[in-house]
BADREN-345319 format. One line per 5 residues: their letters; for each residue x, y, z of C-alpha. Coordinates in steps of 0.1 Angstrom, whole numbers. Layout:
A> X,Y,Z | ...;
//
This chain:
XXXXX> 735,-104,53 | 725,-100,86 | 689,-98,90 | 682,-79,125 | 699,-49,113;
XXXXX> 685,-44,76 | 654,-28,93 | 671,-1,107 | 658,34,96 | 668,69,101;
XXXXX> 663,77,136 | 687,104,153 | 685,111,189 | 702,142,202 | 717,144,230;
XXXXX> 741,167,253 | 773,162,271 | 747,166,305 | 731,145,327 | 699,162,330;
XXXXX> 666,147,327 | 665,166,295 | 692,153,281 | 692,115,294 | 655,114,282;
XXXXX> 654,131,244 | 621,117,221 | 636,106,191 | 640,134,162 | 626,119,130;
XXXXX> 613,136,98 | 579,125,115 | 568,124,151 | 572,98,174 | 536,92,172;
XXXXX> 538,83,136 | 568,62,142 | 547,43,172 | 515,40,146 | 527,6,128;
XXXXX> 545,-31,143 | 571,-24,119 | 580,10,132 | 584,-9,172 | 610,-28,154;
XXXXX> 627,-4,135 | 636,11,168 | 644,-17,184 | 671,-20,160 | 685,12,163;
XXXXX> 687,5,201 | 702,-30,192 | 728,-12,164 | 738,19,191 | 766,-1,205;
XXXXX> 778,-4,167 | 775,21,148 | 783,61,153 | 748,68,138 | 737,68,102;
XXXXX> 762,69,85 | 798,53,86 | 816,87,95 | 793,114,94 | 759,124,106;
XXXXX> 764,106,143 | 739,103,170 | 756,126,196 | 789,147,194 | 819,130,207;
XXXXX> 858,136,214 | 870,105,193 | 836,103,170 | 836,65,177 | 813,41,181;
XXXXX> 808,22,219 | 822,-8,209 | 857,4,201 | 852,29,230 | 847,-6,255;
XXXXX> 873,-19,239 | 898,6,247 | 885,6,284 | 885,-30,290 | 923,-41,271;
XXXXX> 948,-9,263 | 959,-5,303 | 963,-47,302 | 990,-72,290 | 965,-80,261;
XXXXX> 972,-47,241 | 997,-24,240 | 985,6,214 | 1005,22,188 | 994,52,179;
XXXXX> 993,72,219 | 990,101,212 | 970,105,181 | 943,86,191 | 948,98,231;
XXXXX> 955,68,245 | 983,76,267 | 966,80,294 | 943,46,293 | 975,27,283;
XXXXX> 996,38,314 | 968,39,339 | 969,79,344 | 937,85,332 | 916,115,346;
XXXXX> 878,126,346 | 887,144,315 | 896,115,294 | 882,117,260 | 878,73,255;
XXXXX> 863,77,288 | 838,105,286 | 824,89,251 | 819,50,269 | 797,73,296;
XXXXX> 781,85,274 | 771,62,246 | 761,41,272 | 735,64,288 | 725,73,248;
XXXXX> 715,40,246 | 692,40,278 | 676,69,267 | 674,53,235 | 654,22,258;
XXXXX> 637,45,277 | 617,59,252 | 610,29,232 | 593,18,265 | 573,43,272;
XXXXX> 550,36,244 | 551,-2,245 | 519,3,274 | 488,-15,270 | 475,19,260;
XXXXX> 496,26,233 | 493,-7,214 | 459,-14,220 | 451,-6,185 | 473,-33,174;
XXXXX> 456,-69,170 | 468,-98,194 | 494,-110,174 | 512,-76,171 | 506,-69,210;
XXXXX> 524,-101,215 | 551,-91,196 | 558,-56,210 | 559,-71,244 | 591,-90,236;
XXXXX> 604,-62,224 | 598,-42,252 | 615,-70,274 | 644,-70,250 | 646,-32,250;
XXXXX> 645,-34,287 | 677,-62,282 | 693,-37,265 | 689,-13,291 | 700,-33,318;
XXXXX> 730,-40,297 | 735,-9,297 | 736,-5,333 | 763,-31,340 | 786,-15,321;
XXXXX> 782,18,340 | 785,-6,372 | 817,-25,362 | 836,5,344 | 820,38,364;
XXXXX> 810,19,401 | 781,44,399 | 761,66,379 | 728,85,374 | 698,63,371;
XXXXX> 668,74,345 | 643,49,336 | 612,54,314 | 591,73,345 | 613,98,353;
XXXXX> 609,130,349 | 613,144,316 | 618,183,323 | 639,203,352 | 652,173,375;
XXXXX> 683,165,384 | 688,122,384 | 700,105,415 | 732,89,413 | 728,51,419;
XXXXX> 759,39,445 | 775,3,429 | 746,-18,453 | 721,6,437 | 730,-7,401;
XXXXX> 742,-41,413 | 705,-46,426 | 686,-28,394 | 707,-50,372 | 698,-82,391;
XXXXX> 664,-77,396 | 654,-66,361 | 670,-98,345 | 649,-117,372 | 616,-103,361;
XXXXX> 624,-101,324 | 646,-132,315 | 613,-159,315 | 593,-135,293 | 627,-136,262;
XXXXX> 623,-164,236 | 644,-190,240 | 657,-185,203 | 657,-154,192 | 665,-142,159;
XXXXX> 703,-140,156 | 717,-108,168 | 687,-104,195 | 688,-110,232 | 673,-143,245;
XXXXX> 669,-162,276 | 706,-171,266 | 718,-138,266 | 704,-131,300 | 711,-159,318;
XXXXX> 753,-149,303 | 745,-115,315 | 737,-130,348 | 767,-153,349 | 789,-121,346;
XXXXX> 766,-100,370 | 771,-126,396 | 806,-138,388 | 817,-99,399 | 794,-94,427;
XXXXX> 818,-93,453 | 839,-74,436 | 808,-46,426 | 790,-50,468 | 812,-70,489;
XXXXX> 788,-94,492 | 798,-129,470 | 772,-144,446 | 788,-175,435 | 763,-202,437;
XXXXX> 739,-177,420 | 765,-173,393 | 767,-212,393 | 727,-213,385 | 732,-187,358;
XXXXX> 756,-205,341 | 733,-241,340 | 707,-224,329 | 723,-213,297 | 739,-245,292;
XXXXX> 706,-259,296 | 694,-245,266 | 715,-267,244 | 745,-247,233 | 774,-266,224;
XXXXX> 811,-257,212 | 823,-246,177 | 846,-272,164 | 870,-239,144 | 880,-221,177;
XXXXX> 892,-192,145 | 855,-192,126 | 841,-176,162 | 861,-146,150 | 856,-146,110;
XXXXX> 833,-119,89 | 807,-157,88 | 807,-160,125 | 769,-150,122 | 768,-189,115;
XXXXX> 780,-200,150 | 746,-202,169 | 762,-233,182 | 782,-213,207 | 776,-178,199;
XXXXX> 745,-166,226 | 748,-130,218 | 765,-106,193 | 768,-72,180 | 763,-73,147;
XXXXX> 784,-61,122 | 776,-54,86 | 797,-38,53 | 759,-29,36 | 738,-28,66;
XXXXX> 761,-18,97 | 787,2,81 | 816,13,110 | 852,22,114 | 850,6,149;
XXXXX> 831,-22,162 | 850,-56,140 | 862,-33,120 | 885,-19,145 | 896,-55,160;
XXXXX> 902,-65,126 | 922,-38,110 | 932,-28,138 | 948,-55,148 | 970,-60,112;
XXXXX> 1004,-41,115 | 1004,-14,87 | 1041,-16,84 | 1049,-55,94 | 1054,-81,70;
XXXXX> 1019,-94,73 | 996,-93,46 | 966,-78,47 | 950,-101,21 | 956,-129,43;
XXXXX> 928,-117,71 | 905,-104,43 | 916,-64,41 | 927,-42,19 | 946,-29,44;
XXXXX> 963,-31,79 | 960,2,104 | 988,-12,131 | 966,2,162 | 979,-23,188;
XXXXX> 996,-52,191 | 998,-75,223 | 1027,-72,255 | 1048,-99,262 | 1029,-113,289;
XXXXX> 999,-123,270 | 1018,-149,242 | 1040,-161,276 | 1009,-179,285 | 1009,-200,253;
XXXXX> 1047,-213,261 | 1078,-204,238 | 1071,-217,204 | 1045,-193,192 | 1043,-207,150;
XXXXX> 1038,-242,157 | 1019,-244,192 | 997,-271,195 | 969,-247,214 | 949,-237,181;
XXXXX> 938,-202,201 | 976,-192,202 | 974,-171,170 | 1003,-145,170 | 1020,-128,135;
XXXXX> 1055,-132,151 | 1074,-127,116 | 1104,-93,126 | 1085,-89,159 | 1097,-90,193;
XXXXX> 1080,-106,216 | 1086,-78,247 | 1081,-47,243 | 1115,-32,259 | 1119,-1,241;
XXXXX> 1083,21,246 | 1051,13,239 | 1047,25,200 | 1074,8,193 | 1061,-10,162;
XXXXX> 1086,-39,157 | 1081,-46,193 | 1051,-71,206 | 1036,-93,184 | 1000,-87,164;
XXXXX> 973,-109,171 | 959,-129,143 | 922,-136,161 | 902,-115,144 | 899,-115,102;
XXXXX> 876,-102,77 | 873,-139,60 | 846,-156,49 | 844,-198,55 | 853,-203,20;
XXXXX> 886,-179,31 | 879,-149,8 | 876,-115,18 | 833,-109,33 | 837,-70,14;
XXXXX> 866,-44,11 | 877,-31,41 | 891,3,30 | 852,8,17 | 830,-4,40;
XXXXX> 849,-17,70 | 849,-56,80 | 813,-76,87 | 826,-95,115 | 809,-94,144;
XXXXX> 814,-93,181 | 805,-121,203 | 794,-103,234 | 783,-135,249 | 794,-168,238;
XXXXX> 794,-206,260 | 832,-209,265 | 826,-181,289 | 797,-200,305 | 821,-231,314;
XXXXX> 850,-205,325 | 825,-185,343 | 811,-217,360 | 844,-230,369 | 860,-201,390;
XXXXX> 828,-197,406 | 826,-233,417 | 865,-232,428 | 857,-195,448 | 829,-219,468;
XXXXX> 797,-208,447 | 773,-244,447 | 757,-265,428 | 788,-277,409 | 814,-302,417;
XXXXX> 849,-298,409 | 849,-325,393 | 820,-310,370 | 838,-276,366 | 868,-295,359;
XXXXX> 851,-313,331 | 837,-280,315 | 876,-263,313 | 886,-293,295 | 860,-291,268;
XXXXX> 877,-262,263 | 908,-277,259 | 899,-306,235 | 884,-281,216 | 922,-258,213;
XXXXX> 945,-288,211 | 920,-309,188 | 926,-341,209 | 927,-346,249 | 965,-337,251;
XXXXX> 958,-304,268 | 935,-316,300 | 945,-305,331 | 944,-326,363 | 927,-318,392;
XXXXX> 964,-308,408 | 968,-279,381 | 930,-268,384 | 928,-236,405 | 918,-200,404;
XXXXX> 951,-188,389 | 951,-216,364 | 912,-202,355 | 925,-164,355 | 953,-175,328;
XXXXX> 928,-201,307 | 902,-169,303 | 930,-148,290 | 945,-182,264 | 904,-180,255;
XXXXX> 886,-146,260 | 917,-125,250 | 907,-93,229 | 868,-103,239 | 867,-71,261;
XXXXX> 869,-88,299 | 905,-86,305 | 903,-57,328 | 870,-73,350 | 892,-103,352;
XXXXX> 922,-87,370 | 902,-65,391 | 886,-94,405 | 915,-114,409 | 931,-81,429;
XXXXX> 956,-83,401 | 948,-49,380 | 963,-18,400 | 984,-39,426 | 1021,-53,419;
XXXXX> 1007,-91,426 | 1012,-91,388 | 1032,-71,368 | 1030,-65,326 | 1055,-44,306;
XXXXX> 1048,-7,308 | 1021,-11,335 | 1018,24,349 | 1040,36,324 | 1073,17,332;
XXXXX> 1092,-8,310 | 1090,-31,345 | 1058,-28,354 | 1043,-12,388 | 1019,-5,407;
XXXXX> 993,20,403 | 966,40,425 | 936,19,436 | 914,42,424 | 923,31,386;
XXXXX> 897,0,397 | 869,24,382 | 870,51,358 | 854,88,368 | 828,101,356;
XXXXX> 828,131,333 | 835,167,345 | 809,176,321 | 784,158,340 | 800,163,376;
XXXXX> 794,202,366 | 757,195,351 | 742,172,382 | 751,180,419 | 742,148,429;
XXXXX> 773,135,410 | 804,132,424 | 839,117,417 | 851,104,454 | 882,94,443;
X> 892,116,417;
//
């Protein structure tokens, strides 16, 4: 079992589809008040693992009784996950219209968008969530605690304050702006400023400077760290010019040494990064969201990159990736097994891991086509000793997600050094890719040479690495790839071909709910 999230109690915070101060700043509703939740150590960590779990879970309980009302009634991972992969070569979703994912797969997405309207908000429940665990993590309110204690709800604080700015960089990277509310505002009749992508850019940068020396170094698993900052950072930075027009490479470089610093090292089993034991990898894993079949029960989260991810009519069996059974939501485009070469079964890269068996490899026909696009085998509900962690159909899959992890240190590292960042040589960079690559092929038959190492080369080793990890999007946006016809996928813009689509599809809008609720919100290009 995973230990962070056995503490978790019952702790609802309600919250409307507005982005008034009322709203972005609700107290917790408990059968007691907050001052009776605030009264005891254990009750600072309690809610620090409900702020911790919010990106998991729908609330308390797997289906029912959720934290705030929502069009799909999903948790934010599976909502980030739609986001980031269904309009890329890495998935191609089956069930469109059911689930509303036409628009998100064929890049016509508008400020009405159901997947987008729940990412907004369960990121800005989660703030709130931050918000008010900070407000009483002042000297004041813990003074009656003894030394020890203190000590401790200080890290929390700086962890809640992680979370927070978190947060924050996903509304920068998916939204390009968004209201800003921080544990001083206002809590009655005031309308939040919207922060411009420099505003959040800065916030973001600036909080992880201040709070990233106070984190422990090792943190209990499923906990933010010095590691998980200094990742955080690496991704902040990596994207800079993309988010302010102003480059951060060498900063990113820094980042990236600093976590390697802290001595992680790769997993031998590229596949146990991705089982229901992957808890176990705090060899390369810096930072997860943990999932849980007794503790962390949810139909999204590794649940839904699990089953979703095993066809529900194929020939695979669900048995063999630890489930009772498959749903079929998405398979991959052509484009993303191309990458890997032709011979898909017996490839000698160990991340090319495909169920090919009466599956196309293009997807020709229309997106939903089931028998067209192959499913990816990444993700599985298997324990190390290769039996099934719990039943799926009961209580979901207890694999968790690694939100951070050191492969995308070295990759991070790499394209920064090659885009001109400092404090790296090529050579270095170089070296780190091919760690990488030993690792995949099991021996050094996979290294690249310095004539094959370039920024294209980087942009195609993150997808053979990172695919279904939830970057896919970031990556071709920076690499002015995503909305242009520099590269092309099947059904792109909602074409068997491929094409380009509106610019604009860079960042997603921000609710009409909230647009109608704030007058200093505004949709520019929508």
């Amino acid at each position: 079992m995973k230990t962070v999230y056995t503490i978790i109690i019952g702790l609802l915070v309600a919250m409307s589809f507005s982005s008034c101060t009322d709203d972005l700043n609700q107290k917790p509703i408990v059968e007691t008040d907050s001052s009776k939740v605030y009264s005891t150590p254990e009750g600072y960590k309690m809610v620090l693992a409900k702020i911790y779990a919010s990106y998991c879970i729908i609330g308390q309980e797997k289906a029912s009784n959720a934290d705030l009302s929502s069009f799909n009634g999903q948790d934010f991972l599976r909502c980030l996950f739609n986001l980031q992969e269904a309009a890329t070569d890495e998935v191609a979703m089956r069930w469109l219209s059911g689930d509303e994912l036409t628009n998100l797969s064929f890049m016509t997405w508008d400020a009405s968008d159901s997947w987008v309207s729940d990412t907004y908000y369960r990121l800005y429940y989660t703030i709130a969530l931050c918000n008010e665990f900070l407000r009483y993590t002042d000297d004041g309110s813990i003074s009656g605690f003894d030394s020890s204690d203190q000590n401790d709800i200080r890290t929390y604080a700086y962890e809640a304050r992680f979370m927070r700015a978190l947060s924050y960089y996903f509304v920068l990277d998916l939204f390009g702006q968004g209201p800003f509310v921080d544990q001083d505002t206002p809590t009655s009749a005031y309308n939040p400023p919207c922060y411009t992508a420099q505003q959040l850019f800065d916030y973001v940068a600036a909080e992880l400077e201040e709070i990233t020396p106070q984190l422990p170094s090792n943190n209990e698993y499923g906990r933010a760290g010095k590691g998980a900052a200094y990742a955080l950072q690496s991704r902040l930075y990596l994207n800079a010019e993309v988010y302010t027009g102003t480059a951060h490479y060498t900063e990113c470089i820094t980042a990236c040494k600093n976590a390697i610093s802290l001595g992680y090292s790769l997993h031998s089993d590229y596949s146990k990064l991705f089982n229901a034991d992957n808890n176990l990898r705090t060899d390369e894993i810096i930072f997860a969201f943990v999932c849980d079949a007794t503790t962390t029960v949810s139909w999204g989260s590794g649940t839904y990159l699990v089953c979703g991810s095993c066809g529900s009519d194929s020939d695979q069996d669900p048995a063999k990736y630890g489930l009772d059974y498959g749903w079929g939501s998405w398979r991959v485009r052509g484009e993303l097994p191309a990458l890997f070469g032709t011979d898909f079964d017996n490839n000698p890269d160990s991340r090319c891991m495909f169920f090919t068996s009466g599956q196309s490899q293009d997807i020709v026909t229309a997106l939903d086509e089931k028998s067209e696009g192959f499913y990816s085998e990444k993700w599985t509900n298997l324990t190390d000793a290769g039996a099934a962690a719990c039943s799926s159909n009961d209580y979901g899959c207890s694999t968790d997600f690694p939100m951070f992890r050191l492969a995308e240190i070295y990759l991070n590292a790499a394209e920064a050094t090659l885009r001109g960042g400092s404090g790296m040589t090529t050579d270095e960079a170089m070296d780190l890719v091919n760690k990488l690559r030993d690792r995949a092929y099991g021996d050094t038959s996979g290294r690249i040479t310095a004539t094959q190492f370039n920024k294209q080369w980087v942009l195609d080793e993150r997808a053979r690495e990172l695919y279904h990890e939830c970057v896919r999007r970031t990556d071709l946006i920076r690499y002015g790839q995503f909305t242009t016809d520099a590269y092309l996928w099947q059904f792109k813009g909602g074409v068997a071909d491929g094409r380009a689509v509106n610019s604009r599809y860079n960042i997603y809008p921000i609710p009409d709910s909230d647009i109608s609720a704030n007058p200093n919100l505004s949709n520019p290009l929508y």
